[in-house]
C-alpha positions as CSV (number, residue, x, y, z in Angstrom):
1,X,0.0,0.0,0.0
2,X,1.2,3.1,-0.9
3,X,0.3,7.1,0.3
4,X,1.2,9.3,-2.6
5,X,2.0,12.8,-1.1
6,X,0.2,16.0,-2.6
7,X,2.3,18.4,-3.3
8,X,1.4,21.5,-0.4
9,X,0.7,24.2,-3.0
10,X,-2.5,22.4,-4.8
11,X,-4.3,20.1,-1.7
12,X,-6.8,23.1,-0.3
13,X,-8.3,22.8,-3.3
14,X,-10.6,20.1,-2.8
15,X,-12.2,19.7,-6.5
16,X,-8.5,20.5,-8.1
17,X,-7.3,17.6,-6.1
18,X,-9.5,15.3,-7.3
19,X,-9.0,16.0,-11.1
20,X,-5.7,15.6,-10.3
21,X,-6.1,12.1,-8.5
22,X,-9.3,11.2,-11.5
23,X,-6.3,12.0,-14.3
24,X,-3.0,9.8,-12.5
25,X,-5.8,7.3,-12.4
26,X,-6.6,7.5,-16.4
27,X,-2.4,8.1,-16.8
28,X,-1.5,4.8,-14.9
29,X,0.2,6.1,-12.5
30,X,-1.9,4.7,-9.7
31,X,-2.8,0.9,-10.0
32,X,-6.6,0.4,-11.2
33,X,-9.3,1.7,-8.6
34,X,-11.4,-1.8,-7.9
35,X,-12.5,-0.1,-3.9
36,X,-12.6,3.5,-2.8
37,X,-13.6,5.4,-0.6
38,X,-13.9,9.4,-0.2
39,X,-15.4,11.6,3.0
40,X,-15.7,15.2,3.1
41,X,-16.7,17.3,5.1
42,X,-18.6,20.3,4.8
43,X,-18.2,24.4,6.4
44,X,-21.1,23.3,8.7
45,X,-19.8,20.1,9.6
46,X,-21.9,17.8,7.3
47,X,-20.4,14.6,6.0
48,X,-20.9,12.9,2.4
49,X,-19.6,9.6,1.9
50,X,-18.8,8.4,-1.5
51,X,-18.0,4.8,-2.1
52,X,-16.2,3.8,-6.1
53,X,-15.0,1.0,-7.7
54,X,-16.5,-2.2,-9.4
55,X,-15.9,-3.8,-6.6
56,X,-17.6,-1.5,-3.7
57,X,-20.1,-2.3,-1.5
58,X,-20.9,-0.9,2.2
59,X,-18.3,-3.5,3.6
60,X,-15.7,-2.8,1.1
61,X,-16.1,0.7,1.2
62,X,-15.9,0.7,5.6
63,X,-13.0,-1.6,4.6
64,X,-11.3,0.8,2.4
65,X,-11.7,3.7,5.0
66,X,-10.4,1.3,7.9
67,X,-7.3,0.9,5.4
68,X,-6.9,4.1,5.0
69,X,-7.1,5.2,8.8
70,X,-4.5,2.7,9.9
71,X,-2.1,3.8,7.1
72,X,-2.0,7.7,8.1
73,X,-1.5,6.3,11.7
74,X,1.4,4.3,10.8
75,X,3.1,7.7,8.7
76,X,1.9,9.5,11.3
77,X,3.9,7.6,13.9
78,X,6.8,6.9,11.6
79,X,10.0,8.5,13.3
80,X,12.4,7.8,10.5
């Protein structure tokens, strides 16, 4: 599993990002998509869930997000 950094100057924008992540995707430079999962949050606090991927389903997708959590807590630990 890997965590590809964003670079700094592009990542607050939320919609710019995710062009950027949709076109590595169609490039190749990420392997193929088959479970994803996306939360944002809102101003106001509200959350949208998205779940993607031939693959997805509710399990997957909680999967995918349980992934996710425990890999920004292992970089997040890393003291390297």
């Amino acid at each position: 599993m890997k965590i590809f950094e964003l670079k700094r100057e592009g990542w607050r924008d939320a919609a710019k990002t995710l062009r950027k992540i949709a076109d590595d995707l169609d490039a190749g430079e990420h392997p193929e998509c088959t479970v994803g999962a996306l939360t944002l949050i809102g101003a106001k606090g509200e959350v949208t869930v998205f779940g993607l991927g031939p693959k997805c389903d509710d399990l997957q997708c909680l999967g995918a997000m349980r992934l996710g959590e425990q890999k920004l807590i292992e970089v997040l630990l890393d003291t390297e």
